[in-house]
N, C-alpha and C positions, 0 to 999 in steps of 0.2 A: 334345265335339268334339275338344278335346285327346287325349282316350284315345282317339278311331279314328287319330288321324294320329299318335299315340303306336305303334299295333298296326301300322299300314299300314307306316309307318317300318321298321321290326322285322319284317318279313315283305320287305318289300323288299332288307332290307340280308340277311335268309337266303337268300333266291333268290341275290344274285349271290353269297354265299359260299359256294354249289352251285356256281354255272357257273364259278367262277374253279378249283374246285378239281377238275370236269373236264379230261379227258385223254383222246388216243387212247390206246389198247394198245403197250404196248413191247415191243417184240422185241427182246430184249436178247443179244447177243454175247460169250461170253469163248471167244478160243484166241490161237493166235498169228501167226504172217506168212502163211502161207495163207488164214487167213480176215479178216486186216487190212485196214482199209480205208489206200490208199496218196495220197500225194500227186498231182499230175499230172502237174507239172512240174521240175525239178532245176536249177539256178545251174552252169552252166559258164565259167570262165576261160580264157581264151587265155594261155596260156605267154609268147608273144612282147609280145602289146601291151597285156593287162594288160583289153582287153575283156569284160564277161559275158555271157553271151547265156541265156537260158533253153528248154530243148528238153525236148522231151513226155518224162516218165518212163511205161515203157508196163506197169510188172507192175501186178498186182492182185490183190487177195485175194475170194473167191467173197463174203465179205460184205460186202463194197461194191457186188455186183451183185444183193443180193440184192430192194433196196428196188426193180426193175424186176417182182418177180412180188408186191408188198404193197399192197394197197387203202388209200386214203383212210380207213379205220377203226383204223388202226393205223402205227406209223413203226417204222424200225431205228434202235436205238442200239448201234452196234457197239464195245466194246473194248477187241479182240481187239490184238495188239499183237506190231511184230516181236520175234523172240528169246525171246518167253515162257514159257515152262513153266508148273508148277500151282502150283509153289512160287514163284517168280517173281511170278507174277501176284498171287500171295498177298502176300508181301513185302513187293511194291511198295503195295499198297494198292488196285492196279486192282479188287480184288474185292470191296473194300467200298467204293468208289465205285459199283460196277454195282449191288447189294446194294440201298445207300441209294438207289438208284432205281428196285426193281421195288417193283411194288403187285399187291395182291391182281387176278387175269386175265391177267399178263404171262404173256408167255411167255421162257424163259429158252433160248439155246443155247448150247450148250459141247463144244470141242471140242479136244484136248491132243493131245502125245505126241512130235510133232516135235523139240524140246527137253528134252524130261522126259529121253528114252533117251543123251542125250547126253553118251556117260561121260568124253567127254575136255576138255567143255566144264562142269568143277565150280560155275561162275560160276549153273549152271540146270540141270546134272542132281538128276533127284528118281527117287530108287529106286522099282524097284516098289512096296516095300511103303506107304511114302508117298501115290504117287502114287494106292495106290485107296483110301488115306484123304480123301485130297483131294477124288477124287469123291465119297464118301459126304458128306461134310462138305458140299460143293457143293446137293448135293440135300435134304440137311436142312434147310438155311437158306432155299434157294427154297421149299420147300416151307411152311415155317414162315411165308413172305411169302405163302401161299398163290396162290401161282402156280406153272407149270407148265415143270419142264426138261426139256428132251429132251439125250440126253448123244449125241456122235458123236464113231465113231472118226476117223482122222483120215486124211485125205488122202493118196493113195498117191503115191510117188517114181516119178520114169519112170527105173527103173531093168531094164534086160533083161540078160540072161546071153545067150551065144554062140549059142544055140537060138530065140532073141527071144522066150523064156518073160518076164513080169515079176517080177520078185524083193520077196518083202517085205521093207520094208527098217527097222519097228516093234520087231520082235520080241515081247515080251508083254503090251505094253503096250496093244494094240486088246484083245486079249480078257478085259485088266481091266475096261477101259470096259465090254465084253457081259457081263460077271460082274454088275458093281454094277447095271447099267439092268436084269436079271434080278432080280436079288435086290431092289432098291429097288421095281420095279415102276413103271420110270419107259420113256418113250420113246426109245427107239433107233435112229437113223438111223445104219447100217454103210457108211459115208463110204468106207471102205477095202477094203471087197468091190466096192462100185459103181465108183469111180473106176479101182479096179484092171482092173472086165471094159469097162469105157470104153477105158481105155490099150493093154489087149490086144488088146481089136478093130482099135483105129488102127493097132496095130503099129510097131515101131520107128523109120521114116522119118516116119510120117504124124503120130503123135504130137508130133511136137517143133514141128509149128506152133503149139501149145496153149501152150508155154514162154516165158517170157522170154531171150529165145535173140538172140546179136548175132553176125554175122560180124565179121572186124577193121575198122575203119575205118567199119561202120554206124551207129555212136551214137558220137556226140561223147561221151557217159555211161561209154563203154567202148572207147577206141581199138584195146584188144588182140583183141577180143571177149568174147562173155560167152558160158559154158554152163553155162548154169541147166536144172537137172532135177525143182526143186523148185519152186518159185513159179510162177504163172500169168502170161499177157497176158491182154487182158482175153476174148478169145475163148474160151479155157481158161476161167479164171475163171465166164464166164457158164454155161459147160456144167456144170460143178459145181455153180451153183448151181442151174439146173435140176436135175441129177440127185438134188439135198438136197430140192425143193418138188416133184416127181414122186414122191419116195417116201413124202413127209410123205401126200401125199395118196391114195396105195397103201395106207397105215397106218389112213388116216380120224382123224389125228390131228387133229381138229377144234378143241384149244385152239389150232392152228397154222393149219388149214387152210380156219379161216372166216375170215383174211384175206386171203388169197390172190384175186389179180385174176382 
C-alpha cells in the first residue's frame, strides 16, 4: 500500500512539474523606438504653481500594437527599446535578457538600423561591417535556442524631396539585413519597402496624420510643437503593424502565422 501511494505521490508531483513548466509561445522583440513599446502617459509641471498634472503621451511603437493581431496561444514580449542600435542592445544586456527567455517554438523578431547608421551619434553608431556581424550572431543563437527569427528591415522615415518622391533615409544598412536573412536562410519581412509604398501612397500632407506630430500650444508635452517624422501615434503604428502580419502571412510563415487572430 505504501509503494502505490509511494508511485501515485511521484506521478502526481511529475504531472504538475509538466503544467508548471508550460507556457504560451513568445514572440519575442528586439529593435529600437519604432518598434518600442511606450508609456501612456508623461508628468507635466506648471512653471508658476508648482502643480503636476499627467497628459496622454500619444507615440508608439508598432510593437506595442502588435499583441491586437496574437491569439490566446501565444504573448509578445517586446524589448525593443528607445535609442537602440545592434551594438547597444548588445551592450546593454537587453540581448541576453531576450536570449535567456526564448525556448525552443518561439518566435524571434528583429529589427535595426535607425541608430546603427548614426554617424554623429558615436554613443550607438555601429558600422556596417559590425552591424551584419550582429545579425548573423543574432540568428545563430536563436537558432541554437531552436526557435524561429525573422529579421526586418527597418521602418521608413517620412522623409520627401521637392517632387514628394520619398527619400531613403538607411542607406546600406536594409540591404545588410536582405543579405544575411538570404544567406542565413532565415525570414524576411522588408519593413522598409512596405512602409515606404504605404507613405507614398498617403503622399506628403496625408501622411503626417500617421506621426507623432504637435502644433505649438497642442500638448502641454510640447509647448513649441513637435515635428516628428520618425515615430508613430498610434494609428501609424497599428498600420505597420498590420503591414508586418499581412505580409507574414503572404509568406506563409507559419512559425508566425499560426498565432495570428
Amino acid at each position: 500500500m505504501k509503494t502505490v501511494i509511494k508511485y501515485s505521490l511521484l506521478i502526481i508531483f511529475g504531472v504538475l512539474l509538466i503544467s508548471s513548466d508550460k507556457r504560451p509561445v513568445h514572440i519575442l522583440m528586439a529593435g529600437d523606438s519604432t518598434m518600442a513599446d511606450k508609456v501612456l502617459t508623461k508628468t507635466v509641471k506648471d512653471s508658476l504653481t508648482g502643480i503636476t498634472t499627467e497628459v496622454p503621451f500619444l507615440e508608439r511603437g508598432w510593437g506595442q500594437l502588435l499583441p491586437e493581431f496574437i491569439n490566446q496561444k501565444a504573448v509578445v514580449k517586446n524589448y525593443a527599446k528607445n535609442g537602440r542600435s545592434t551594438r547597444t542592445f548588445i551592450e546593454e544586456g537587453l540581448w541576453t535578457d531576450l536570449l535567456s527567455n526564448t525556448r525552443k517554438g518561439d518566435v524571434v523578431i528583429i529589427q535595426f538600423a535607425h541608430n546603427d547608421g548614426a554617424l554623429t551619434k558615436t554613443e550607438r553608431y555601429t558600422n556596417p561591417a559590425q552591424f551584419r556581424l550582429n545579425f548573423i550572431a543574432f540568428v545563430a543563437e536563436i537558432k541554437a535556442k531552436r526557435a524561429t527569427p525573422i529579421l526586418c528591415t527597418p521602418v521608413a522615415r517620412r522623409k520627401f524631396n521637392e517632387t514628394g518622391e520619398l527619400v531613403p533615409t538607411h542607406g546600406e544598412y536594409p540591404e545588410i539585413i536582405r543579405t544575411v536573412a538570404r544567406e542565413q536562410r532565415v525570414p524576411l519581412v522588408d519593413m522598409e519597402k512596405l512602409t515606404s509604398a504605404w507613405l507614398q501612397k498617403e503622399g506628403v500632407e496625408s501622411s503626417k496624420k500617421f506621426f507623432h506630430k504637435f502644433a505649438p500650444g497642442e500638448s502641454p508635452l510640447y509647448p513649441l510643437g513637435l515635428d516628428d517624422n520618425t515615430h508613430f501615434n498610434e494609428a501609424g503604428a497599428r498600420i505597420v503593424a498590420t503591414l508586418f502580419t499581412q505580409e507574414v502571412k503572404k509568406q506563409k510563415i507559419k512559425q508566425l502565422s499560426a498565432y495570428f487572430r
